[in-house]
C-alpha positions as CSV (number, residue, x, y, z in Angstrom):
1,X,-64.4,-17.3,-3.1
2,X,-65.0,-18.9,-6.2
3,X,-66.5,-16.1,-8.1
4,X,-63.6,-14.2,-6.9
5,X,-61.2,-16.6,-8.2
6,X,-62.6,-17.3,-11.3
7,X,-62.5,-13.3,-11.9
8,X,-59.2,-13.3,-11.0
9,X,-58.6,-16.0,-13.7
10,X,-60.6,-14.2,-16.3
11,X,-58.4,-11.1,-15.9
12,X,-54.9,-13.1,-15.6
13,X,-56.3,-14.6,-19.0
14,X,-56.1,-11.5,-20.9
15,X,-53.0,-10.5,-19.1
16,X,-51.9,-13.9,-20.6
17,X,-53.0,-12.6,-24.1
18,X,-51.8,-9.6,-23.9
19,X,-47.9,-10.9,-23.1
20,X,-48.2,-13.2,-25.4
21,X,-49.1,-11.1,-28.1
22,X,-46.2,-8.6,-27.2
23,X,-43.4,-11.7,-26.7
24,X,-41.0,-11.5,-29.6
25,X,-40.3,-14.2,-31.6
26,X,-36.5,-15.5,-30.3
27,X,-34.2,-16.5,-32.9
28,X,-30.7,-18.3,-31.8
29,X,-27.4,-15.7,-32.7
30,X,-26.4,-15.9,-36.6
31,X,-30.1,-17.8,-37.3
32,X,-30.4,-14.7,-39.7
33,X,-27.2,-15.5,-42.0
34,X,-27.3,-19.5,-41.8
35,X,-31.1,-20.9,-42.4
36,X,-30.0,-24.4,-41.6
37,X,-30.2,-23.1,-37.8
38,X,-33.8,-23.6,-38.2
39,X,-36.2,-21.4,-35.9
40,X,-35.3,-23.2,-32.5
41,X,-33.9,-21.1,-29.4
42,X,-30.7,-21.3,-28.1
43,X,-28.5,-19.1,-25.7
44,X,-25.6,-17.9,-26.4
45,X,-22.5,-18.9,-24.3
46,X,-19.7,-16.6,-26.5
47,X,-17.5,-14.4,-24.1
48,X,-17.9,-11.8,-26.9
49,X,-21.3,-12.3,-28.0
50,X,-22.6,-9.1,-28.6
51,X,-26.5,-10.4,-28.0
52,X,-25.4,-12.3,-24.8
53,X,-24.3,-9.2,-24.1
54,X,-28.0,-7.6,-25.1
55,X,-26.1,-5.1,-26.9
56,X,-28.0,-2.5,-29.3
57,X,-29.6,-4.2,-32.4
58,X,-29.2,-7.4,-31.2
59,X,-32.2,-9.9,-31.1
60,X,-34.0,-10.0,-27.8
61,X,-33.0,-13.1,-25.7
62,X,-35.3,-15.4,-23.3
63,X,-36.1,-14.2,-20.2
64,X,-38.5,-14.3,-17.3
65,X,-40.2,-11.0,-18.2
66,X,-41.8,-12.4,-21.2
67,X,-43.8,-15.2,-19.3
68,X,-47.4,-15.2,-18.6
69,X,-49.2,-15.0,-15.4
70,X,-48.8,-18.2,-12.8
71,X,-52.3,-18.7,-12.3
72,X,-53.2,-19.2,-16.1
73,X,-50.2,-21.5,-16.6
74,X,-51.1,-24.9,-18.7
75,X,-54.7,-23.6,-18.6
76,X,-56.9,-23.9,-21.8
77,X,-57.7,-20.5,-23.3
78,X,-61.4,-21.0,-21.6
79,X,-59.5,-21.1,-18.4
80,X,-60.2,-24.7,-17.3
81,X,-57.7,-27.4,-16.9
82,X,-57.1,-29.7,-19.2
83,X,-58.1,-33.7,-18.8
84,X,-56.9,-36.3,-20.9
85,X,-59.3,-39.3,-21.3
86,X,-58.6,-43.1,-22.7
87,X,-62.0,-44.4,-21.8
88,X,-65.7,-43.7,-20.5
89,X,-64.4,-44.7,-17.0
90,X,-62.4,-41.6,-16.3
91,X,-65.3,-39.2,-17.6
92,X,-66.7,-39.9,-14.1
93,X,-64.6,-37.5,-11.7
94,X,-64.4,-34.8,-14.4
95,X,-65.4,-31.6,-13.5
96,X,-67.3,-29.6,-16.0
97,X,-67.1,-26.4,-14.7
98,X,-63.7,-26.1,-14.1
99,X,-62.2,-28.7,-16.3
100,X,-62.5,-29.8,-20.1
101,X,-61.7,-33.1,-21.8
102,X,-59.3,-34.3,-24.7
103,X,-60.1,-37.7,-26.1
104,X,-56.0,-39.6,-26.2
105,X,-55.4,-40.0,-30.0
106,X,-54.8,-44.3,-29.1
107,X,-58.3,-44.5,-28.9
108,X,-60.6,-46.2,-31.8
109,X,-63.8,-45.2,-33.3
110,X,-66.0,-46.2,-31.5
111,X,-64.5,-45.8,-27.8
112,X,-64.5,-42.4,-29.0
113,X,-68.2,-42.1,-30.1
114,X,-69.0,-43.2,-26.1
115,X,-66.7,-40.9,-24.5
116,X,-68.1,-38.2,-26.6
117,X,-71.9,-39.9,-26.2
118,X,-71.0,-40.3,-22.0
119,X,-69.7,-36.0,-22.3
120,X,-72.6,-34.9,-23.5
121,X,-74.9,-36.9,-20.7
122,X,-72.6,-35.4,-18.0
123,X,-72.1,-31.6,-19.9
124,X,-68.3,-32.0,-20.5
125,X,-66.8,-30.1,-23.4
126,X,-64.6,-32.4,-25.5
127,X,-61.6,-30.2,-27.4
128,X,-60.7,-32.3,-29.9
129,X,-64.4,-34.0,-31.7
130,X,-63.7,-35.3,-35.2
131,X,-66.4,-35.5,-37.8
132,X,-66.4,-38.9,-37.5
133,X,-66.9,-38.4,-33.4
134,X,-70.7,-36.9,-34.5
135,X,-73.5,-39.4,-35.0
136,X,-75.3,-39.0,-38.5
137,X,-78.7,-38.3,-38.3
138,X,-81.1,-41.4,-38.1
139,X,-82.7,-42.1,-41.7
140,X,-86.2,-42.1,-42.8
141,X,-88.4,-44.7,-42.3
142,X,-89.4,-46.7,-45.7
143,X,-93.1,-46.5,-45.8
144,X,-92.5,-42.7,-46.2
145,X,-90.3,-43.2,-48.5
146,X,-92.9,-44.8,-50.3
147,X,-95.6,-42.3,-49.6
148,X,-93.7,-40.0,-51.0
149,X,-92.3,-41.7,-54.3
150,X,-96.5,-42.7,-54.5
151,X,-97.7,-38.8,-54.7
152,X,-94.7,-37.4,-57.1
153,X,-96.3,-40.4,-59.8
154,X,-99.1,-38.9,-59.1
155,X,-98.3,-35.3,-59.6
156,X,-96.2,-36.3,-62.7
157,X,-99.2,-38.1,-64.5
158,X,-101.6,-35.5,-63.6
159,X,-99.4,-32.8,-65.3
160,X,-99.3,-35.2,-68.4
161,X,-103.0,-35.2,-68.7
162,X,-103.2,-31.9,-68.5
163,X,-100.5,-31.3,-71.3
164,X,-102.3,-33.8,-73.7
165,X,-105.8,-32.0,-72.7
166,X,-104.2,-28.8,-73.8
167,X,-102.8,-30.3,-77.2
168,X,-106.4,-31.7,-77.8
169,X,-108.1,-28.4,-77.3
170,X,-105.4,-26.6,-79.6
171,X,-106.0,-29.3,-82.7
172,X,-109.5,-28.1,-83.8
173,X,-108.5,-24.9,-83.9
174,X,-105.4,-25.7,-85.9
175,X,-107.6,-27.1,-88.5
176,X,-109.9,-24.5,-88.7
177,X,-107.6,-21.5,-89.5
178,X,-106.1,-24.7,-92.2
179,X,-109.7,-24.4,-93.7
180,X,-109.9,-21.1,-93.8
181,X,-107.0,-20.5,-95.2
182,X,-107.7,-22.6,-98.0
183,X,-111.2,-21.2,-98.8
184,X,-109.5,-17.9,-99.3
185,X,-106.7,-19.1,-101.7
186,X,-109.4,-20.8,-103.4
187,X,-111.9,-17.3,-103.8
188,X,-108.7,-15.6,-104.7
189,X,-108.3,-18.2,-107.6
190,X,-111.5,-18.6,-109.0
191,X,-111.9,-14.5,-110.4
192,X,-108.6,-15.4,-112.4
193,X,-110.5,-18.2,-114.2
194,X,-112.9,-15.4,-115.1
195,X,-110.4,-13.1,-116.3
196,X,-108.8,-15.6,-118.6
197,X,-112.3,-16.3,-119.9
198,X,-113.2,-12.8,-121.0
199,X,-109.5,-11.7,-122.4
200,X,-110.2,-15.4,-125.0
201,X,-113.3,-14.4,-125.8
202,X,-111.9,-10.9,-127.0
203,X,-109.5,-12.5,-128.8
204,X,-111.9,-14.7,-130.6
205,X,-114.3,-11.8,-131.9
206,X,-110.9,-9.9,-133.0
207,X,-110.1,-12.9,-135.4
């Protein structure tokens, strides 16, 4: 019997959904030509009135066709009943598989991290958790906070030494190409000297 009726609840659900996707939205007479009606339903009660009347055109009015199916009536979309809890106390004669749990909005922080902490123990669903309902994660203990601190100094100095190692290997040769550099300027000068020599000695015979 209670597979039976919890199929039969499963298909009154999308019944439910189904209506309640094809309701109309119901709007008062003349809510179209004075806003200040507002959105809210009421019947007309004019001897005249044309949608009273349900006359062509006319808005559609409230009536029993539109509802839903009785046995999903006040039943959370899941299609368990809804519980409302103040305290950890009335968590014991819940339900969980056919009813579900809605913490009262009077109660404080913490009363509200038990009955959600109690839930959990006893696999109740809780609609309405707030991110301050969860429990943060527990931190770190220090000495690996330490350890770990320890080996990125470590890393960080050994990548220095190997940065100045790399600058020290690149000075000799820096120098070297400096010294060669300058033994070529200085071969390039010194058959200039020569020239200069021969064109005064030419000069000197002339005279």
């Amino acid at each position: 019997m209670a597979n039976k009726s919890q199929k039969d609840i499963e298909r009154s659900l999308k019944v439910r959904a189904k209506v309640a996707s094809e309701r109309p939205d119901f709007q008062r007479s003349e809510a179209n030509r004075f806003p200040r009606l507002g959105d809210k339903w009421r019947s007309s009660k004019g001897i005249r009135s044309k949608m009273r009347l349900k006359k062509r055109s006319r808005s559609a009015i409230v009536e029993t066709g539109y509802r839903g199916p009785v046995a999903t009536r006040g039943l959370h979309p899941t299609g368990k009943n809804e519980v409302l809890v103040h305290n950890v106390s009335e968590l014991e004669g819940i339900n969980p598989e056919t009813q579900v749990v809605r913490i009262s909005s009077s109660s404080g922080k913490m009363k509200r991290l038990a009955i959600k902490k109690r839930a959990d123990e006893l696999k109740i669903v809780v609609l309405n958790i707030r991110p301050s309902d969860v429990p943060k994660p527990e931190e770190a203990p220090e000495e690996a906070v330490v350890g770990e601190t320890e080996e990125s100094e470590a890393s960080e100095s050994e990548s220095d030494e190997q940065e100045e190692g790399g600058a020290g290997e690149e000075e000799p040769e820096e120098a070297e190409e400096a010294e060669e550099a300058e033994e070529a300027e200085e071969a390039e000068e010194e058959p200039n000297d020569e020239e200069s020599e021969g064109a005064n000695d030419e000069e000197a015979d002339r005279k």
